[in-house]
KOLTORSE-953830 format. One line per field, with one value per residue (C-alpha): residue number from 1; residue in one letter; x, y, z. Coordinates in steps of 0.05 Angstrom, whole numbers, plus 5000, padded with zeros to 4 digits. Layout:
! residues N
nr c(NUM/...)
rest c(A/...)
u c(X/...)
v c(Y/...)
w c(Z/...)
//
This chain:
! residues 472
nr c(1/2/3/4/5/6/7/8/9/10/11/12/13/14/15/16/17/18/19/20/21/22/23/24/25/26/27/28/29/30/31/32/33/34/35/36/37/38/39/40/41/42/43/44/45/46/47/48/49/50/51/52/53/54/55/56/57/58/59/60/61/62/63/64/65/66/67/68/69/70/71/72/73/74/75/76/77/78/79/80/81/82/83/84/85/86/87/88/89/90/91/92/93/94/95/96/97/98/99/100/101/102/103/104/105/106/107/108/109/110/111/112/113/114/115/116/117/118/119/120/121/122/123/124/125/126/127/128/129/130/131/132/133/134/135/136/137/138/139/140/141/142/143/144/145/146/147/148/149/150/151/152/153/154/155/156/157/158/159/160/161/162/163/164/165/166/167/168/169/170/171/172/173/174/175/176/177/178/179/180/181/182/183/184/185/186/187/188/189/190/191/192/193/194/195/196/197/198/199/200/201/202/203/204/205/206/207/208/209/210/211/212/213/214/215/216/217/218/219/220/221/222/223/224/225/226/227/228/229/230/231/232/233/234/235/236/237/238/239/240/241/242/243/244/245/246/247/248/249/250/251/252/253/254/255/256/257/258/259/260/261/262/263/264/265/266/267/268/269/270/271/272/273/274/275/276/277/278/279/280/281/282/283/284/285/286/287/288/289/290/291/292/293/294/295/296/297/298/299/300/301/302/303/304/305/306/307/308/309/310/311/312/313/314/315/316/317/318/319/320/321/322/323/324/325/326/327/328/329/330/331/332/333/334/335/336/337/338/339/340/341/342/343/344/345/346/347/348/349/350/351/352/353/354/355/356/357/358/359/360/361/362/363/364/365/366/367/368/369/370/371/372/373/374/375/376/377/378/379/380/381/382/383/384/385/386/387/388/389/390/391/392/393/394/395/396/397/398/399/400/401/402/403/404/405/406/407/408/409/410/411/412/413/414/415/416/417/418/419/420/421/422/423/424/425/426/427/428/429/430/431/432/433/434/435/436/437/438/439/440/441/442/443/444/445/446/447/448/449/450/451/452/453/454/455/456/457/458/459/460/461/462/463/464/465/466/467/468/469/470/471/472)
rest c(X/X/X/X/X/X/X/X/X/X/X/X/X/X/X/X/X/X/X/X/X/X/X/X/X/X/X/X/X/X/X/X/X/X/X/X/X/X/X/X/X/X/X/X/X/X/X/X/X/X/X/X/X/X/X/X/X/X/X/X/X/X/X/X/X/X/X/X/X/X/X/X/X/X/X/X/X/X/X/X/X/X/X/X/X/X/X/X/X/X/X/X/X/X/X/X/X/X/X/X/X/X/X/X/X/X/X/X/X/X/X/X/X/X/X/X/X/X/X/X/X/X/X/X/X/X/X/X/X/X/X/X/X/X/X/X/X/X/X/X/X/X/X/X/X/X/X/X/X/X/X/X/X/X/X/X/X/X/X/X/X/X/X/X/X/X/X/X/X/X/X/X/X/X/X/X/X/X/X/X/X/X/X/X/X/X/X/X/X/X/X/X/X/X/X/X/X/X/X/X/X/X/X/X/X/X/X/X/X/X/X/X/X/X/X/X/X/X/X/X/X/X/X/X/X/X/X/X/X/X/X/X/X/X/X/X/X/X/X/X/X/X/X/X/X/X/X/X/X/X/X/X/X/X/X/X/X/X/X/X/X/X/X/X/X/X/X/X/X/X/X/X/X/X/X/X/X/X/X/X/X/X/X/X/X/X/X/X/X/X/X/X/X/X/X/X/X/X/X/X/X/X/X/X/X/X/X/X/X/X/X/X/X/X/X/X/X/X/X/X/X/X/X/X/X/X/X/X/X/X/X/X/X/X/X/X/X/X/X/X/X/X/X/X/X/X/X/X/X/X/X/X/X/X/X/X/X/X/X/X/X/X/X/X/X/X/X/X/X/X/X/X/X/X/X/X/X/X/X/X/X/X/X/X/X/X/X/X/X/X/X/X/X/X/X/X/X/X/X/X/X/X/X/X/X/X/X/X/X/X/X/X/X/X/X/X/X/X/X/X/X/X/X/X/X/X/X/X/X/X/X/X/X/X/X/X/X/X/X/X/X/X/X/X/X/X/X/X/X/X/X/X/X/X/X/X/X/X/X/X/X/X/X/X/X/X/X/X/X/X/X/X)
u c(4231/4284/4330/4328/4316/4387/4416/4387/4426/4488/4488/4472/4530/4574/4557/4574/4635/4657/4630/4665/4731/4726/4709/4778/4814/4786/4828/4890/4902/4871/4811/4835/4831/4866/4831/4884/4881/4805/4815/4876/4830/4790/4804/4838/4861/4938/4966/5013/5024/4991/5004/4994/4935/4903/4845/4847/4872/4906/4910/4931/4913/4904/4841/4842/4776/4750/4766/4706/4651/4610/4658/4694/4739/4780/4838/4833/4875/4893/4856/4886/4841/4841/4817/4811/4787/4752/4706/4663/4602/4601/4575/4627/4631/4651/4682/4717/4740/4737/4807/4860/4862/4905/4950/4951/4902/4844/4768/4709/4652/4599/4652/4670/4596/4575/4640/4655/4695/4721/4739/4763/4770/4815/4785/4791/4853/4878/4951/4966/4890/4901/4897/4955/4945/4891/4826/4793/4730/4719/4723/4655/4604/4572/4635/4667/4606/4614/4677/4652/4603/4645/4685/4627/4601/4667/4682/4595/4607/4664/4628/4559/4525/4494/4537/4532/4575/4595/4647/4656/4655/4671/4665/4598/4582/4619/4569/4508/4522/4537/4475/4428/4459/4467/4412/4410/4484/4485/4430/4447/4475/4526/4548/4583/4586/4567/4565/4500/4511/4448/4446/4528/4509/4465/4510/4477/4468/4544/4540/4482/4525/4579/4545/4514/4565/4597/4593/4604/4668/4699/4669/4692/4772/4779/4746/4791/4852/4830/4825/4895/4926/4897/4919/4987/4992/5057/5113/5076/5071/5148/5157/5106/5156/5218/5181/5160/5238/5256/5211/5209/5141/5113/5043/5029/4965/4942/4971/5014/5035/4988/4927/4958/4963/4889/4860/4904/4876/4807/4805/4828/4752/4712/4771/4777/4704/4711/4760/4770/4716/4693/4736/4799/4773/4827/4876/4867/4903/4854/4873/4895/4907/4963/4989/5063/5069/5093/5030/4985/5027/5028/4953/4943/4983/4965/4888/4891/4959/5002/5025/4955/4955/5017/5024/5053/5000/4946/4970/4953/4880/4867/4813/4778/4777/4768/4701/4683/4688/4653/4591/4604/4604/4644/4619/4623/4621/4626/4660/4626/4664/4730/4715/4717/4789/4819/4796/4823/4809/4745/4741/4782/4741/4757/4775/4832/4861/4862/4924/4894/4914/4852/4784/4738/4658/4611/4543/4491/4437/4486/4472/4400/4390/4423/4387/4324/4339/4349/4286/4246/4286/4327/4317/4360/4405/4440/4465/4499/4533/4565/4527/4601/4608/4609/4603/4536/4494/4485/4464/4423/4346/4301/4228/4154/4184/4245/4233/4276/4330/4345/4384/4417/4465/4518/4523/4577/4615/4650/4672/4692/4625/4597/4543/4581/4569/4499/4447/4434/4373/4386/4454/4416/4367/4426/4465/4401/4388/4459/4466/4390/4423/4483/4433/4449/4391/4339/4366/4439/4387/4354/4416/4432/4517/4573/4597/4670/4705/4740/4821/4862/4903/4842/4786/4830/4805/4857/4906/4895/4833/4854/4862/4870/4844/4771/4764/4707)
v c(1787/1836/1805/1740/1736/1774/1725/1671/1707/1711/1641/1616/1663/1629/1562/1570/1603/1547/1491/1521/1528/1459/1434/1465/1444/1376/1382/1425/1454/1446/1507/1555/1535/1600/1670/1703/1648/1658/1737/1733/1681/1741/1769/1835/1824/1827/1827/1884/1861/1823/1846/1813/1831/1795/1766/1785/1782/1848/1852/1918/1901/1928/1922/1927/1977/2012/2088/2095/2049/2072/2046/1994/1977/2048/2032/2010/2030/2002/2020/2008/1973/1936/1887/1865/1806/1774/1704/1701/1680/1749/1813/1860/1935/1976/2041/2092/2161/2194/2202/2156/2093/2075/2015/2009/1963/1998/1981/2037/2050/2001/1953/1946/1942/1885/1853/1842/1837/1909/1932/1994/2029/2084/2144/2139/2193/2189/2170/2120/2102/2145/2132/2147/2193/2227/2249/2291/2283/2205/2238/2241/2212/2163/2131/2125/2092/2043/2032/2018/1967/1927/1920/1897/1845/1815/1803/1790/1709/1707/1753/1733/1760/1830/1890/1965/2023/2076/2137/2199/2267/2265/2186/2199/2233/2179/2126/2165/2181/2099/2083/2133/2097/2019/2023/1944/1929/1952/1926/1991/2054/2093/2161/2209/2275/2282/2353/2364/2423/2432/2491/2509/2599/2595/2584/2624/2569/2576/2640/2634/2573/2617/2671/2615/2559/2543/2607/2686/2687/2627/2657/2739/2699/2669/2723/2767/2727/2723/2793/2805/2756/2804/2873/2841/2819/2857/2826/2759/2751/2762/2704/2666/2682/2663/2589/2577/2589/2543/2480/2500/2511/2551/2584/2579/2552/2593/2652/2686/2675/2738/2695/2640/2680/2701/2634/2596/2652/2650/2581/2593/2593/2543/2502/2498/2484/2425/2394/2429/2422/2476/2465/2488/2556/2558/2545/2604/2672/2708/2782/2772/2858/2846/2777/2766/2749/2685/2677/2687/2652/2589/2594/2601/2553/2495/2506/2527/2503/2544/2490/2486/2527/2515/2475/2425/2422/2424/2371/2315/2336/2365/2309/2336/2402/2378/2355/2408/2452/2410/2372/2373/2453/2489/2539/2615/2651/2716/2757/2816/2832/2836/2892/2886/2924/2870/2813/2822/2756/2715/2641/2618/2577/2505/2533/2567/2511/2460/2470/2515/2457/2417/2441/2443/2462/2457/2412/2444/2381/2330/2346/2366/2298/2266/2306/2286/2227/2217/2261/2207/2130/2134/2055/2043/2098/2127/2205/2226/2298/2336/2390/2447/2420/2470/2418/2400/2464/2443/2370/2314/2312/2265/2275/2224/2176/2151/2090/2051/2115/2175/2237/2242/2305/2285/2345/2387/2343/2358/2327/2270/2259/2179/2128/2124/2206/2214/2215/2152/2132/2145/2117/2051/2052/2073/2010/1972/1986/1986/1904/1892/1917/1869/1804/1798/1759/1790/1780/1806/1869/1877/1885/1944/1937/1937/1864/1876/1903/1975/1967/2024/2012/1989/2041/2101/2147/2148/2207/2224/2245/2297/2348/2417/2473/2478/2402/2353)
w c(4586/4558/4602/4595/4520/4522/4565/4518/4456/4497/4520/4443/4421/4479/4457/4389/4408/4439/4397/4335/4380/4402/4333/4304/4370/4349/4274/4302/4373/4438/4457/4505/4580/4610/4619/4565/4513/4508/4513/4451/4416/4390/4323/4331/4400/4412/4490/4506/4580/4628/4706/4771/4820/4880/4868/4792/4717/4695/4616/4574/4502/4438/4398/4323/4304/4236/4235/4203/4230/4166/4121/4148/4100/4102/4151/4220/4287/4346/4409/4477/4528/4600/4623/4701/4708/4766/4737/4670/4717/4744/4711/4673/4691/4621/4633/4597/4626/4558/4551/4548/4595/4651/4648/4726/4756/4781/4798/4792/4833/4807/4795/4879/4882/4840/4849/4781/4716/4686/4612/4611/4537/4515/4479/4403/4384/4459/4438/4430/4408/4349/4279/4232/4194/4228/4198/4251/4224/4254/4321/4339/4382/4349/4321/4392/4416/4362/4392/4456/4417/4374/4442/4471/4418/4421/4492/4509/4496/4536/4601/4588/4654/4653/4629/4657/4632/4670/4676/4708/4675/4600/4614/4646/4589/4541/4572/4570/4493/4484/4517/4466/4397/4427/4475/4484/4494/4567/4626/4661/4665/4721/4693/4746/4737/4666/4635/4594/4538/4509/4475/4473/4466/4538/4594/4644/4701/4703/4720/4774/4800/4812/4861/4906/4915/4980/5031/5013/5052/5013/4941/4962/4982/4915/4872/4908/4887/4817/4809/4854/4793/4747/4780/4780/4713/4688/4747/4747/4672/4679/4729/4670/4617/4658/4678/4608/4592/4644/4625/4545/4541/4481/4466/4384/4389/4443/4412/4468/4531/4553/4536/4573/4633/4633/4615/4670/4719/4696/4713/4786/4817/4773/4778/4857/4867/4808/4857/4927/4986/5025/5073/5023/5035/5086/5039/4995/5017/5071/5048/4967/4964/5013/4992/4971/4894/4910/4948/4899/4837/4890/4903/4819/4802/4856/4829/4750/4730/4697/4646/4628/4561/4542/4475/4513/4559/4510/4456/4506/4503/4429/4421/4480/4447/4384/4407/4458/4386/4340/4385/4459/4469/4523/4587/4576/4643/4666/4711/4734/4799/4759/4711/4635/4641/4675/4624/4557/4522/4575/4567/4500/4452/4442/4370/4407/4436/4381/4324/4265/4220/4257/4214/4261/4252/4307/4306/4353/4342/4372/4442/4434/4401/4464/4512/4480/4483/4555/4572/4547/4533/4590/4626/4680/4678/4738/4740/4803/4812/4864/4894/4893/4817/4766/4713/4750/4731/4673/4676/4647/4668/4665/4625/4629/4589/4626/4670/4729/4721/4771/4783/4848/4877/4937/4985/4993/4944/4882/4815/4851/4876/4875/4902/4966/4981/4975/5034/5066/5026/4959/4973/4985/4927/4873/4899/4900/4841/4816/4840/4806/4736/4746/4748/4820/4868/4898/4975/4946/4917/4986/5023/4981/5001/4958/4947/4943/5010/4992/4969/4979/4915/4866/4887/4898/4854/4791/4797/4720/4736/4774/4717/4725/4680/4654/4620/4641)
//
């Protein structure tokens, strides 16, 4: 009933839509007839460029939004999105990765699945999605899912089959969060590896991740390397110095290049198991005590990154930390087998790593209020993690009162984990239940396969999301 008195709505908006545009086309020009006439015919829509794709419509636009959805009237921005188009009869994947959005063609998970239409919607602040000048305190939440809505209303007439969101990671999370405050925009729900920080001060299932991932000999050869990084800090904070020289990198809103060093290093093991398999093991130095500096800078810097805390490096991401420090919360872990002499500074503080000039106060209900949430209103809502994940210990659950919505963990796989990695039969039900979301028909259901074959270029997993350092 939900369904189809939503499909009723959408079909009443569509016809109004079009009666109204063939009413003025009637007095003055002619209603749209191509894909990007229809798409610029929105208010606030301007086209930035339009690339070619088989089978598809590429657009990159820009989207004219409120910077405060509370007060409308106060300024507005423009916010990049995408938009890959495959037919208005078929349903429309929305996904955001949290951050800012690609401008290369590229199809997610559910998307290949259903065989459908994507929009794809830059993070509010992500340059260039940032207002001018910016007031830090409209980056929140709730007004990013309002984002994600007013993009939504929009574009519904002109996609009016069913709509699921997804993302991975802070997009996973970015979909979930859209899903508690517009809980009837979307018929479903795909969030990947989505971080769950209830209660920001109690991080301990980080550490008891940490002493049972993988196999002892893979967690004693990187533990070892982190401390060898450690025990060598003096020549290999030299060859730090001399490389931040080279590429003119500075570290004011870190504070020093010393607590650069340690947080790049104290990223090494969470951030190999975020994106290496098991099978990496073999690329990490066997015998770190009698590794060659250059062996275990290499090692370091292939996994951590040591551009990472730079202010360079940082200023791409301040709205990540921004929001890590004021609602989203950040992982404290420990490291006992390195010895509190060796660690001078543990994990920085998102506080740390956003410019002083940023005022920044943290909100412990937000997530508790989303968690809640979920425990008991989550409909059709899919959570899949990878079981080497750190960002996976501490995860959404679901409680009595969710209905049609699981939890699923893909062995051996990491931040990168999806539908297509998980054991044979909840594979089949998430994509069963995946194509049931999307309006598809019951024999389409049954069959529980992706619609769209696999392309190389469009489902490779996006190289931006390949992020090193400790970042959802």
């Amino acid at each position: 009933m939900r369904k189809a008195l939503r499909w009723l709505l959408a079909l009443t908006v569509l016809l109004g839509t079009l009666s109204t545009a063939a009413g003025a086309a009637t007095a003055a020009e002619p209603e749209p007839t191509d894909i990007k006439d229809w798409l610029l015919s929105i208010p606030g829509m301007s086209l930035v460029q339009e690339k070619p794709y088989p089978g598809y419509r590429y657009f990159v636009l820009n989207y004219t939004q409120p910077v405060d959805h509370r007060h409308p009237g106060r300024g507005t921005f423009q916010q990049r999105i995408t938009v890959l188009h495959k037919d208005t009869s078929r349903p429309t994947v929305f996904y955001t990765s949290g951050y800012n959005v690609s401008t290369t063609p590229s199809r997610r998970e559910p998307t290949q699945i259903v065989d459908g239409n994507q929009v794809s919607l830059e993070y509010r602040f992500f340059t260039p999605s940032r207002p001018e000048p910016a007031d830090w305190s409209k980056l929140d939440i709730w007004q990013a899912a309002s984002d994600q809505h007013r993009v939504y209303q929009a574009l519904k007439a002109l996609y009016p089959a069913n709509w699921l969101a997804t993302g991975g990671s802070k997009g996973g999370m970015t979909a979930t969060y859209y899903e508690r405050f517009y809980p009837r925009d979307m018929d479903g729900v795909v969030a990947y590896v989505a971080p769950n920080d209830v209660v920001n001060d109690e991080d301990s299932a980080y550490d008891r991740f940490f002493t049972r991932v993988g196999t002892e000999e893979c967690r004693e050869r990187l533990n070892a390397v982190q401390r060898e990084a450690l025990v060598r800090r003096e020549p290999l904070e030299k060859r730090y110095a001399r490389y931040a020289a080279d590429n003119g990198y500075t570290f004011d809103t870190i504070g020093s290049l010393d607590r650069a060093y340690e947080a790049v290093v104290l990223d090494y093991v969470w951030g190999f198991w975020q994106y290496s398999l098991l099978k990496d093991c073999d690329t990490v130095p066997a015998d770190a005590a009698t590794a060659s500096d250059d062996a275990i800078w290499d090692s370091v810097d292939a996994i951590s990154g040591f551009s990472a805390y730079t202010d360079q490096g940082l200023q791409t991401y301040t709205p990540y930390y921004y929001q890590a420090g004021t609602q989203l919360g950040a992982p404290t872990i420990h490291f006992p087998y390195l010895g509190k002499h060796l660690v001078r500074y543990g994990y920085q503080p998102p506080r740390n790593l956003v410019p002083r000039s940023v005022p920044m106060r943290f909100q412990p209900r937000a997530m508790r209020d989303v968690d809640t949430w979920v425990r008991h209103h989550a409909t059709h809502m899919l959570f899949v993690y990878g079981q080497n994940d750190p960002w996976g210990a501490e995860r959404f659950r679901l409680g009595a009162g969710a209905r049609d919505s699981y939890v699923f963990t893909a062995p051996g796989l990491n931040h990168g984990a999806n539908v297509a990695g998980l054991v044979a039969d909840q594979k089949s039900l998430a994509t069963a239940r995946v194509l049931d979301w999307a309006g598809l028909p019951p024999a389409t259901v049954a069959r529980a396969k992706p619609l769209a074959p696999y392309d190389a270029r469009l489902d490779a997993r996006n190289a931006q999301e390949r992020e090193r350092t400790l970042r959802p």
